[in-house]
Backbone of each chain as ProteinMPNN parsed JSONL, in Angstrom:
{"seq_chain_A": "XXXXXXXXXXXXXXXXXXXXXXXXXXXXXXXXXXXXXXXXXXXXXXXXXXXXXXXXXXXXXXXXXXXXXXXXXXXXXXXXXXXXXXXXXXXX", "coords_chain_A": {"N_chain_A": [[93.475, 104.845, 111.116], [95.409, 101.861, 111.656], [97.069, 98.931, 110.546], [97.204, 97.766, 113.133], [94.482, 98.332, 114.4], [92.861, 96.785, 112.38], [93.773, 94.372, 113.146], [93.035, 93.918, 115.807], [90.184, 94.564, 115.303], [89.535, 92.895, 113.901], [89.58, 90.513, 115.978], [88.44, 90.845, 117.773], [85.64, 91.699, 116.77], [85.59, 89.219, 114.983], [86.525, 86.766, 115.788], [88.756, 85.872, 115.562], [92.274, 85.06, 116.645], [94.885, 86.641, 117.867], [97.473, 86.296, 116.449], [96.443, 84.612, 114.296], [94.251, 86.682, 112.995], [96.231, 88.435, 112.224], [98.192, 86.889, 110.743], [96.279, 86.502, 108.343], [95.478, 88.852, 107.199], [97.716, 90.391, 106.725], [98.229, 88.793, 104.43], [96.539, 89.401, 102.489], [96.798, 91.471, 101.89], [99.286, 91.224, 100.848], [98.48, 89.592, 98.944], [97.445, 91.306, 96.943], [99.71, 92.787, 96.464], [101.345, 90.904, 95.312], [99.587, 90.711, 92.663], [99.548, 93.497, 91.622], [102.557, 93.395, 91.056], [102.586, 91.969, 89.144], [101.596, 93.687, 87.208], [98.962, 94.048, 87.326], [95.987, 94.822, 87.139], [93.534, 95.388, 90.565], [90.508, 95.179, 91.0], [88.082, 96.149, 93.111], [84.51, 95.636, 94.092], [82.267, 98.008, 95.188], [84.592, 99.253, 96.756], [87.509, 100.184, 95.76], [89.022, 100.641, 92.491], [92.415, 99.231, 91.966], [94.669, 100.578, 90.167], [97.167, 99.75, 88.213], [99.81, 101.397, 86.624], [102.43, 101.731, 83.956], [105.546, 103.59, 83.49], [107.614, 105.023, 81.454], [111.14, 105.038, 81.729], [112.943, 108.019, 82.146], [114.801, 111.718, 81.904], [115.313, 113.04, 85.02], [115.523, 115.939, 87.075], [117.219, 117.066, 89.835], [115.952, 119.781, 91.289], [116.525, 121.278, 93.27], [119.519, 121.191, 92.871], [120.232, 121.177, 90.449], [120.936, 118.919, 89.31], [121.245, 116.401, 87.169], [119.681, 113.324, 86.576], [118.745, 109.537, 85.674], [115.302, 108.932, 85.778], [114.046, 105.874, 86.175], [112.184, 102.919, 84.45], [108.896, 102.491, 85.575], [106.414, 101.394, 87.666], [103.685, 102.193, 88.568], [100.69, 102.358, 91.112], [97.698, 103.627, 90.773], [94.655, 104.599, 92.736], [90.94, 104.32, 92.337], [88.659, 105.618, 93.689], [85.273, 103.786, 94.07], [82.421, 104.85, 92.645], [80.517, 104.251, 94.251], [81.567, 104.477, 96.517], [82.595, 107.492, 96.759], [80.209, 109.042, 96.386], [79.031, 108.354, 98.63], [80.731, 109.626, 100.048], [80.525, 111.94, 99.667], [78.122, 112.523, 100.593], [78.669, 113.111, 103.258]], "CA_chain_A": [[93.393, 103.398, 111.296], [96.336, 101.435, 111.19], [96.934, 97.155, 110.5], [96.93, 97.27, 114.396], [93.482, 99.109, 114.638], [92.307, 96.194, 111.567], [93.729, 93.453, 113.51], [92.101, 94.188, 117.303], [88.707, 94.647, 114.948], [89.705, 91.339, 113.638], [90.097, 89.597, 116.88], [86.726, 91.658, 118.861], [84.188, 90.932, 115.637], [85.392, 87.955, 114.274], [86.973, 85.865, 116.967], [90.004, 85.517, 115.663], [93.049, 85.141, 117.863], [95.865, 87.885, 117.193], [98.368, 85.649, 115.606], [95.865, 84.276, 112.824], [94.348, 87.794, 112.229], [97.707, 89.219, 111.267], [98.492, 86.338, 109.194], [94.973, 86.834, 107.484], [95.354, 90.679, 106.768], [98.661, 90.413, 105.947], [97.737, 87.809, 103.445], [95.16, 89.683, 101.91], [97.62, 92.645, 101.477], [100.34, 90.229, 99.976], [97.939, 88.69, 97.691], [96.812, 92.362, 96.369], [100.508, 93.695, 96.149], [101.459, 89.966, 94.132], [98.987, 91.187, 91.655], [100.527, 95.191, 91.369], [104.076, 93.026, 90.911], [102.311, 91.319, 87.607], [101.147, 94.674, 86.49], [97.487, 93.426, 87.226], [95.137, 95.869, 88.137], [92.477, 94.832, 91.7], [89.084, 95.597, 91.333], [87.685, 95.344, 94.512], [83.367, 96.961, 93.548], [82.194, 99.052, 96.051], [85.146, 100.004, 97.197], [87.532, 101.066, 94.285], [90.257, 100.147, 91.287], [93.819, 99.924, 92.065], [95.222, 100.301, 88.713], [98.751, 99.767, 87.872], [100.292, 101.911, 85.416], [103.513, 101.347, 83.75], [105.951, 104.502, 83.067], [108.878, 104.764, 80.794], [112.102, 106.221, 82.024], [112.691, 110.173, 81.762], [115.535, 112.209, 82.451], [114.711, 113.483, 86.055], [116.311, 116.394, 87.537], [116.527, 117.519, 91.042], [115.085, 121.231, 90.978], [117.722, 122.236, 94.135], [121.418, 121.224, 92.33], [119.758, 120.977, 88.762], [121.982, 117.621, 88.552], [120.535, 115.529, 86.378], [119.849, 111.81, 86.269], [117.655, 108.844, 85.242], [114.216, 107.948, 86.719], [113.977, 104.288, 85.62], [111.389, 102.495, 84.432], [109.006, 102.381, 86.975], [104.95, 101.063, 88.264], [102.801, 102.913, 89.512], [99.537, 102.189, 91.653], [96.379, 104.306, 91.323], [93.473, 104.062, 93.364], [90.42, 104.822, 91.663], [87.531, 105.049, 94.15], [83.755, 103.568, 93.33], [81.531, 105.852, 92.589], [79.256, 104.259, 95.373], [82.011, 105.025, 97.86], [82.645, 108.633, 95.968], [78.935, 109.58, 96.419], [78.748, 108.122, 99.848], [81.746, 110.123, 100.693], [79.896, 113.064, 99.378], [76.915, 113.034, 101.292], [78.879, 113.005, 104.804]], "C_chain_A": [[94.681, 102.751, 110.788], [96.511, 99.541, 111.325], [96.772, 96.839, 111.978], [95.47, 96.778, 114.826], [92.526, 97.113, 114.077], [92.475, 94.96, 112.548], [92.843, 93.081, 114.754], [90.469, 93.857, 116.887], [88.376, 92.996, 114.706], [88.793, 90.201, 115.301], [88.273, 89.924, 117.452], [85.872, 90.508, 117.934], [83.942, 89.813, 114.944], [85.974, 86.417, 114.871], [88.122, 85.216, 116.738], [91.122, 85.54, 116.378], [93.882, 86.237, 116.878], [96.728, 87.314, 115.983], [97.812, 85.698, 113.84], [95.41, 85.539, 112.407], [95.397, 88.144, 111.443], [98.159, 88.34, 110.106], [97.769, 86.375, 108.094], [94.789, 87.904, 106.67], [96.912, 90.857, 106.204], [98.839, 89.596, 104.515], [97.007, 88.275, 102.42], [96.02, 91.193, 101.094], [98.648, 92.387, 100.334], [99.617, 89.656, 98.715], [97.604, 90.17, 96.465], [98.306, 92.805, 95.482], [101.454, 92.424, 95.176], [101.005, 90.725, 92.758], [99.583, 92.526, 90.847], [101.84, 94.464, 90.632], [103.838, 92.645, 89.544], [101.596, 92.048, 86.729], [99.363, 94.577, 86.495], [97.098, 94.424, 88.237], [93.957, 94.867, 89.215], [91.548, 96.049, 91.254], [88.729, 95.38, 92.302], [85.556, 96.385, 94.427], [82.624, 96.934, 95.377], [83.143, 99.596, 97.136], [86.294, 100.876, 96.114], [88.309, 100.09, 93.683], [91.561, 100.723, 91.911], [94.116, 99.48, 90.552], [96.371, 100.607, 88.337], [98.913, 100.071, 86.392], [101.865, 101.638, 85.099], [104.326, 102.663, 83.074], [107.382, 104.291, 82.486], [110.007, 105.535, 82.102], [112.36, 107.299, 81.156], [114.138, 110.238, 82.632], [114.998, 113.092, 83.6], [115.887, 114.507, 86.412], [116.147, 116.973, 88.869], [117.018, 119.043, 90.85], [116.145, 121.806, 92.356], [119.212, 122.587, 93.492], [120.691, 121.252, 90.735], [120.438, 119.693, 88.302], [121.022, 116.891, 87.741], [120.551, 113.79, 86.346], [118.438, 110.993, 86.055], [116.71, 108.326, 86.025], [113.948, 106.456, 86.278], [112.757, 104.067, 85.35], [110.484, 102.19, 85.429], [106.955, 101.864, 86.947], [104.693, 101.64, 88.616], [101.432, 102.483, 89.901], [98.299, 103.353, 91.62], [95.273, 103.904, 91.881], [91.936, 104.877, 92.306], [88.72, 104.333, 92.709], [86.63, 104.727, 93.749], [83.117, 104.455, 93.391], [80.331, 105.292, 93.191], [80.071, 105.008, 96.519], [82.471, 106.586, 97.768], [81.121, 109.293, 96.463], [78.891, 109.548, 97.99], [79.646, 109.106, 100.736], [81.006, 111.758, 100.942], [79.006, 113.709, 100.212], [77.404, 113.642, 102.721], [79.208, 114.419, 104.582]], "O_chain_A": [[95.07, 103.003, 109.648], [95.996, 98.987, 112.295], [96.253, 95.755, 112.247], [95.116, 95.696, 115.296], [91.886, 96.401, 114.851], [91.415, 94.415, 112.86], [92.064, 92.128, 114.75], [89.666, 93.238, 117.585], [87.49, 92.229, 115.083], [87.788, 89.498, 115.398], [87.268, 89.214, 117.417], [85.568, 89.324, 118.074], [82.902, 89.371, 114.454], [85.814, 85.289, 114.405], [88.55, 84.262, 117.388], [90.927, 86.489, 117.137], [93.689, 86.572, 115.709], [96.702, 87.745, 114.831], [98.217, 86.242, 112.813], [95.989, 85.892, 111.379], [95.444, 88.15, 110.213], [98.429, 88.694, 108.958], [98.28, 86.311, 106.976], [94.103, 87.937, 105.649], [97.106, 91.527, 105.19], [99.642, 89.952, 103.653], [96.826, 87.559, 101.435], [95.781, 91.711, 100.002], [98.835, 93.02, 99.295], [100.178, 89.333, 97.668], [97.558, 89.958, 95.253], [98.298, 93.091, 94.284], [102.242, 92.878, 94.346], [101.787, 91.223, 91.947], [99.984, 92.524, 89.683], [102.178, 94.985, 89.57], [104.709, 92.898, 88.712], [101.035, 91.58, 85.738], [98.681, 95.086, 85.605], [97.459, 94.769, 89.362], [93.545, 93.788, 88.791], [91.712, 97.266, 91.176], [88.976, 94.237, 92.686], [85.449, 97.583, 94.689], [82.577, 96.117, 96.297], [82.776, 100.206, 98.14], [86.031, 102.009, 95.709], [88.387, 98.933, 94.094], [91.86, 101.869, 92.246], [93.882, 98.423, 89.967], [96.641, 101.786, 88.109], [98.499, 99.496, 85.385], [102.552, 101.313, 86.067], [103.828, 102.957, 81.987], [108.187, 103.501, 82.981], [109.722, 106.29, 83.032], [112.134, 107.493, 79.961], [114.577, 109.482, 83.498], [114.194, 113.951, 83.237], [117.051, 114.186, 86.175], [115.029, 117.397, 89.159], [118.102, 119.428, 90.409], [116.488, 122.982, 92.233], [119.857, 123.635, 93.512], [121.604, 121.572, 89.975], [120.52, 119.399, 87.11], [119.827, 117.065, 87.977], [121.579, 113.179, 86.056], [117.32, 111.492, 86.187], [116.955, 107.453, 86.858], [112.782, 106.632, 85.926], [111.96, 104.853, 85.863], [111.001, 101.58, 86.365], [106.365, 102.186, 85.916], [105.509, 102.098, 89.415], [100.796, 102.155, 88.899], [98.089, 103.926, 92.689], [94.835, 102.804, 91.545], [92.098, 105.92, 91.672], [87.984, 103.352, 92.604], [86.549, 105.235, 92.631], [83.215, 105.073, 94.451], [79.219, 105.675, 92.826], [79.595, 105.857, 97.272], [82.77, 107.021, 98.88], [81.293, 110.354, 97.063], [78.732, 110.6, 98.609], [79.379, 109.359, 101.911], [80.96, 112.466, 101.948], [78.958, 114.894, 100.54], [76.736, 114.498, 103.301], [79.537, 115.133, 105.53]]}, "seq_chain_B": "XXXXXXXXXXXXXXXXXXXXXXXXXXXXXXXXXXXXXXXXXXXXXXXXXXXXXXXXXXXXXXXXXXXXXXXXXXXXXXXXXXXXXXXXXXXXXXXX", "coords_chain_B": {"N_chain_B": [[92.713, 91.467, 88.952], [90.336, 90.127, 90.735], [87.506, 90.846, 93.747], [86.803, 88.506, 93.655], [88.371, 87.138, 93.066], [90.628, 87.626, 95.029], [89.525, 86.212, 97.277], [89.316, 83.359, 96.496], [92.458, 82.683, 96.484], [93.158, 83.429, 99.023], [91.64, 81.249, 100.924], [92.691, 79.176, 99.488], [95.271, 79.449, 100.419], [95.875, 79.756, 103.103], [94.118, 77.571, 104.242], [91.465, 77.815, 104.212], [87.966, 77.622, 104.497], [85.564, 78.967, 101.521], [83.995, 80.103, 102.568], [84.754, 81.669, 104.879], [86.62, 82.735, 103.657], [85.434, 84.507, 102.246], [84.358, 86.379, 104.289], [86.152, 87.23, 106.044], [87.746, 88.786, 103.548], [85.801, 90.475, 102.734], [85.025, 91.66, 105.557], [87.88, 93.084, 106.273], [88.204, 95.223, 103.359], [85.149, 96.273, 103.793], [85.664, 97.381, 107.06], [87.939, 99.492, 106.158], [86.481, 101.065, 104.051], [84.623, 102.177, 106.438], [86.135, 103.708, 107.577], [87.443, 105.226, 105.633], [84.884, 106.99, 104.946], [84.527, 108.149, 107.734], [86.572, 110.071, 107.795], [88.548, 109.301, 108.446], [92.257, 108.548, 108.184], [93.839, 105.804, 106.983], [96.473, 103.75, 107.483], [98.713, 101.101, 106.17], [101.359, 99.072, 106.393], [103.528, 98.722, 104.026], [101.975, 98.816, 102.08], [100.255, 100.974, 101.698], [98.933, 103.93, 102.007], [95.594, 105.458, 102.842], [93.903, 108.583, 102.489], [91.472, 111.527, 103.242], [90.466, 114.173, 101.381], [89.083, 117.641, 101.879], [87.407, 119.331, 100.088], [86.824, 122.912, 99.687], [83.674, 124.862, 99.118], [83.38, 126.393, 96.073], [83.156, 128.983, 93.777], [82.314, 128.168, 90.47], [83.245, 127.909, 87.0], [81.597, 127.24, 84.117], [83.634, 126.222, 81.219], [82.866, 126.007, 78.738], [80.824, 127.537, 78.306], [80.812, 130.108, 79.713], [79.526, 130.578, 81.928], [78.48, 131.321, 85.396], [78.693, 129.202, 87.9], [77.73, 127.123, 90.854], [80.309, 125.401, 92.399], [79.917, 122.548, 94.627], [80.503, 122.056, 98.067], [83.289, 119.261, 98.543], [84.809, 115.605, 99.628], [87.299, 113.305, 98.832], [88.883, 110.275, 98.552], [91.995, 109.388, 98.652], [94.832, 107.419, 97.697], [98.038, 106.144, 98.37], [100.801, 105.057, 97.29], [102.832, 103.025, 99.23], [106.24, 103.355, 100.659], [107.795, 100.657, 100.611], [106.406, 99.003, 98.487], [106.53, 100.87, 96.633], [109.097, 100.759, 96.056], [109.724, 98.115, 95.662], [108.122, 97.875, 92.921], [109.547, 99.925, 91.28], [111.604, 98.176, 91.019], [110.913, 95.579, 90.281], [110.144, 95.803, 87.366], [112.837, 97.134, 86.329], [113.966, 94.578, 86.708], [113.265, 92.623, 85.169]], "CA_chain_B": [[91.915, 90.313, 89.509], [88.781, 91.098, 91.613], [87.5, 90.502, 94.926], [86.185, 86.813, 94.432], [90.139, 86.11, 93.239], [91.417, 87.354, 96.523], [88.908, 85.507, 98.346], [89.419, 82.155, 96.429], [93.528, 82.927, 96.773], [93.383, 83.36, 100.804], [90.976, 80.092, 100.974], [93.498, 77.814, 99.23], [96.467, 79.345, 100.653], [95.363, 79.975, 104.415], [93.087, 76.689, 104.176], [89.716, 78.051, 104.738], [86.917, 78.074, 103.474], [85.464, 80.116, 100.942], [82.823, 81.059, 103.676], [85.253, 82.214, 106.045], [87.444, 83.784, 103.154], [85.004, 86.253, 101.818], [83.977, 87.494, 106.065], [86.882, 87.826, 105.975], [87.764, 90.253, 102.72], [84.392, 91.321, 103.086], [85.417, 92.717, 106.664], [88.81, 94.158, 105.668], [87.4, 96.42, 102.835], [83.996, 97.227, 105.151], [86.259, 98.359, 107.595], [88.62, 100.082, 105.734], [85.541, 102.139, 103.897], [84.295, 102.937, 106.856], [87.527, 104.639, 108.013], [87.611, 106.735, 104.621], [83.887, 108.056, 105.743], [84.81, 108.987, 108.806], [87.661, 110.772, 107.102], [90.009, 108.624, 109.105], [93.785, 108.016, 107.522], [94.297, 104.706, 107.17], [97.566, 103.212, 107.298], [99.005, 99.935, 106.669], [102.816, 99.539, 106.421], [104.441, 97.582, 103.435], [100.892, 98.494, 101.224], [99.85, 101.858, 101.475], [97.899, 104.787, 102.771], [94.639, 106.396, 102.478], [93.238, 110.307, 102.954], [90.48, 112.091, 102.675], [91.099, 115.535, 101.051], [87.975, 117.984, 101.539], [87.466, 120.407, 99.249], [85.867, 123.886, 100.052], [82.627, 124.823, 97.864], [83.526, 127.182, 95.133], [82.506, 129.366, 92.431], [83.345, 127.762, 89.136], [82.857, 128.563, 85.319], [81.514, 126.418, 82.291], [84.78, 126.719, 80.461], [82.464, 126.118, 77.355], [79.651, 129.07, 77.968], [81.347, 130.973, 80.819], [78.873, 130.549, 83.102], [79.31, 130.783, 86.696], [78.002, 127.748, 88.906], [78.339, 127.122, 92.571], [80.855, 123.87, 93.18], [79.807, 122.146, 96.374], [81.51, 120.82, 98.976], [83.337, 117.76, 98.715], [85.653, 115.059, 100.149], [87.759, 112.911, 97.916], [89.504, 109.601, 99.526], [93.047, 109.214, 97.882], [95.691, 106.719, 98.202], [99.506, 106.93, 98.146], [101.644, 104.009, 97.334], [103.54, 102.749, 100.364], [107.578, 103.193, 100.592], [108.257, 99.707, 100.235], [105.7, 98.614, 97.447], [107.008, 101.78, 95.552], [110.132, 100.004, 95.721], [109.212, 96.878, 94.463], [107.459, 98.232, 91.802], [109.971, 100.0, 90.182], [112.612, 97.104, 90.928], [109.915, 94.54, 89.67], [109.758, 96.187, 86.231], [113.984, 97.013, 85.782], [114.855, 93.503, 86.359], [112.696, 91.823, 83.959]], "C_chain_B": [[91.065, 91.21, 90.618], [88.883, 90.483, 92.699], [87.514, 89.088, 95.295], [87.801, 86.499, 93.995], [90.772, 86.149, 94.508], [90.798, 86.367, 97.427], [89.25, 83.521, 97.878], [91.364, 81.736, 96.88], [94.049, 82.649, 98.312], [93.168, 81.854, 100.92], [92.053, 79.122, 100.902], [94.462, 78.273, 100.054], [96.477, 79.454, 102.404], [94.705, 78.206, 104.679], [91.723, 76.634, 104.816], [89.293, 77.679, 103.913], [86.65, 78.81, 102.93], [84.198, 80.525, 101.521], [83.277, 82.011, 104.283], [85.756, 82.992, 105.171], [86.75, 85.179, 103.248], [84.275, 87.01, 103.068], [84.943, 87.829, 106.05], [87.575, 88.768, 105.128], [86.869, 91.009, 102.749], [84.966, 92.669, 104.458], [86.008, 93.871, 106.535], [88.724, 95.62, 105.143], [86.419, 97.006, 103.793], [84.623, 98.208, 105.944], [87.398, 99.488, 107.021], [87.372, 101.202, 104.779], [85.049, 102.935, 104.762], [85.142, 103.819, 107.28], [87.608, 105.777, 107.315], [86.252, 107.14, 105.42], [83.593, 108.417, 106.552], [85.418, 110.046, 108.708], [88.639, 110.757, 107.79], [91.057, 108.602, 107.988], [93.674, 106.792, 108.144], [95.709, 104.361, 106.704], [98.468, 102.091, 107.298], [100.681, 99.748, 105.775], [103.128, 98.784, 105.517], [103.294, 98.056, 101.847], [100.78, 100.0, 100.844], [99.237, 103.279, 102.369], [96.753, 105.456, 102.235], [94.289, 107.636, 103.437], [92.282, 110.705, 102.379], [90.721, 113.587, 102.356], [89.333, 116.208, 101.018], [88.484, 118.978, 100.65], [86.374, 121.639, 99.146], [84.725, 124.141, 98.61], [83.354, 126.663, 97.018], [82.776, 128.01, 93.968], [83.266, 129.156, 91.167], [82.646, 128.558, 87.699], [82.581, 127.154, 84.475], [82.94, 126.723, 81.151], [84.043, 126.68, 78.91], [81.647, 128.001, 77.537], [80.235, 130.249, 78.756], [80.378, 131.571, 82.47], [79.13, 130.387, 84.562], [78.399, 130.002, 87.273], [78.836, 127.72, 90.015], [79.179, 125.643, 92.268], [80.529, 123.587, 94.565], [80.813, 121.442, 96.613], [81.95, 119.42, 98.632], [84.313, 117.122, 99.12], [85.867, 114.415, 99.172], [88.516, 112.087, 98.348], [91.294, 109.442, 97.876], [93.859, 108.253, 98.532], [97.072, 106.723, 97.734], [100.008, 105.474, 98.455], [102.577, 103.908, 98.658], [105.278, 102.471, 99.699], [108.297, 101.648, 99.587], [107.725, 98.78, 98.92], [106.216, 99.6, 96.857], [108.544, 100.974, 94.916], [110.353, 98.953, 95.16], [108.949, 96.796, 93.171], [108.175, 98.656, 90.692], [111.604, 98.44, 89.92], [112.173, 95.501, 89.878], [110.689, 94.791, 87.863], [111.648, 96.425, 85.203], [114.633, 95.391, 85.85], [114.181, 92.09, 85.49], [113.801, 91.547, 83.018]], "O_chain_B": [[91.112, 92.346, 91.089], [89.822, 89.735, 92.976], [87.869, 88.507, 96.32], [88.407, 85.625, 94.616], [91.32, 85.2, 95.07], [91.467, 85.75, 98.255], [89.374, 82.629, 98.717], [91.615, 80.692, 97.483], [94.977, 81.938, 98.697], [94.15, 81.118, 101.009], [92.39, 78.385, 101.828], [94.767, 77.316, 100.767], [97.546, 79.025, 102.836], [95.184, 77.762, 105.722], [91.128, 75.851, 105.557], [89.751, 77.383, 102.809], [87.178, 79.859, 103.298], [83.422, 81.265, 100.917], [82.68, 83.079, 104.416], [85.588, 84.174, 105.474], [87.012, 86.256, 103.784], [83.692, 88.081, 102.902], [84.984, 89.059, 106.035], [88.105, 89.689, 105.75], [87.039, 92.227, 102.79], [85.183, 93.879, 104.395], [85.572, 95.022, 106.565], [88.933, 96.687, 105.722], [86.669, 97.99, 104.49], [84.448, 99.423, 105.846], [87.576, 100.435, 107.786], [87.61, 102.383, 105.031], [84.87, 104.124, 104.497], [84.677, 104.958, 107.33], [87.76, 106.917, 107.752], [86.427, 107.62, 106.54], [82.54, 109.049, 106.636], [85.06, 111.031, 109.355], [89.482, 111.641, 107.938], [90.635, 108.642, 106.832], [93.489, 106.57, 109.341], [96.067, 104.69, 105.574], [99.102, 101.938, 108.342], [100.962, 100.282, 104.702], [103.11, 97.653, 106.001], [103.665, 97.733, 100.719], [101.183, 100.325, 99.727], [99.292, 103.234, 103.598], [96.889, 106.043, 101.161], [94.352, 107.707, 104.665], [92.035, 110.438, 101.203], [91.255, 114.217, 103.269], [88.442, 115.623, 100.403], [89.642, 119.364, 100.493], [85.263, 121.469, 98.642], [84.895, 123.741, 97.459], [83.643, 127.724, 97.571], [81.827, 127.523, 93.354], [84.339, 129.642, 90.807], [81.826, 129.464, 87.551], [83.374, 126.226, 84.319], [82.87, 127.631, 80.323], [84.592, 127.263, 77.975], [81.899, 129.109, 77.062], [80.053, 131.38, 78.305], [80.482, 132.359, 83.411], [79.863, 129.493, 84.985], [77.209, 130.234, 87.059], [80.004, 128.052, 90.214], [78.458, 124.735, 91.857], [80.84, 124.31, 95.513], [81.6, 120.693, 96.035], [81.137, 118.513, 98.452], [85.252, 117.917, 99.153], [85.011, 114.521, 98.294], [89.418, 112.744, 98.868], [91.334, 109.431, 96.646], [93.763, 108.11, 99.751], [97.304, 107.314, 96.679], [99.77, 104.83, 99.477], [103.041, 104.983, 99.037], [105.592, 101.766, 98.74], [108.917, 101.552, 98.528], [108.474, 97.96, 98.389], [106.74, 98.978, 95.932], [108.902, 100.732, 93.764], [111.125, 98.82, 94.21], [109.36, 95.942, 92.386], [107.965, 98.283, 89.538], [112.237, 98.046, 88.94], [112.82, 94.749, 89.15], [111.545, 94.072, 87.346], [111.846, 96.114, 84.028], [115.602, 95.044, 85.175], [114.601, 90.945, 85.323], [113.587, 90.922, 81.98]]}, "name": "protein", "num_of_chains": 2, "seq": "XXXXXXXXXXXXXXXXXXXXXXXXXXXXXXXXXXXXXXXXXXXXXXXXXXXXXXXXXXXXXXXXXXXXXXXXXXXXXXXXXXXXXXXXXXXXXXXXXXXXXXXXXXXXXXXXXXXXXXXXXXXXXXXXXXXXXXXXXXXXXXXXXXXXXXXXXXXXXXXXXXXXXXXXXXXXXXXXXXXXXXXXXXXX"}
């Protein structure tokens, strides 16, 4: 499924025209990935936790040349499914 | 922030209602769950991706008693930061 797939569903089930879907879903994406930017984890319940972690910098090396250099400070996003949609996943 | 923030967030900034907002996050997610239990990949460009990883049934151990137990089957939906939000993220955080 891709934002196309979401938008078409948009438009069929909810009678939105194309335009406003996309601005709607893109909106909804933007408002989520705001939040990630302010280190703020989304709950969203029954579906899961995105939870933004915060990692120091580390000396990183790449494992082909062995060169060495710095990974930076950096965010990270985990998803952390619900354990309704975890179970539900289960049964299928 | 939770679901009812995105939904009051869209509302003001879209100028809906908060009827129309939450059919509409409501939807979104819905459809996007059902996708994982299909064990569709979803993919949306700028945000992210999701997969479903199965996992064959196994014979495991009690690492306490050493018992062996069957593991069952299972699927496991995962998600993988998107290119450009990875980028953000760590850019966000060095130019503080």
């Amino acid at each position: 499924m891709t934002k196309q797939d979401l938008i078409r569903m948009m438009m069929e089930e909810l009678g939105y025209s194309r335009r406003d879907s996309k601005t709607l879903i893109d909106k909804v994406f933007s408002i989520m990935i705001q939040s990630f930017l302010k280190k703020e984890s989304v709950k969203i319940t029954n579906f899961g936790n995105f939870i933004v972690k915060t990692k120091g910098k580390r000396i990183g090396r790449n494992p082909k040349t062995k060169e060495e250099y710095i990974i930076k400070d950096r965010a990270v996003v985990v998803f952390k499914p619900s354990v309704g949609l975890r179970k539900e996943l289960k049964m299928k | 922030m939770k679901r009812s923030d995105i939904i009051s967030i869209l509302a003001e900034e879209m100028k809906i209602s908060q009827k129309k907002s939450t059919e509409i996050v409501d939807f979104i997610f819905d459809k996007m769950k059902g996708a994982i239990l299909n064990g569709e990949r979803i993919e949306i460009r700028g945000f992210g991706s999701f997969f479903v990883k199965s996992y064959q049934p196994r014979k495991g151990r009690n690492p306490k008693t050493g018992e062996i137990i069957d593991v069952l089957p299972k699927k496991l939906p995962f998600f993988k930061v998107g290119k450009d939000l990875k980028k953000k993220l760590i850019e966000g955080l060095n130019n503080e």
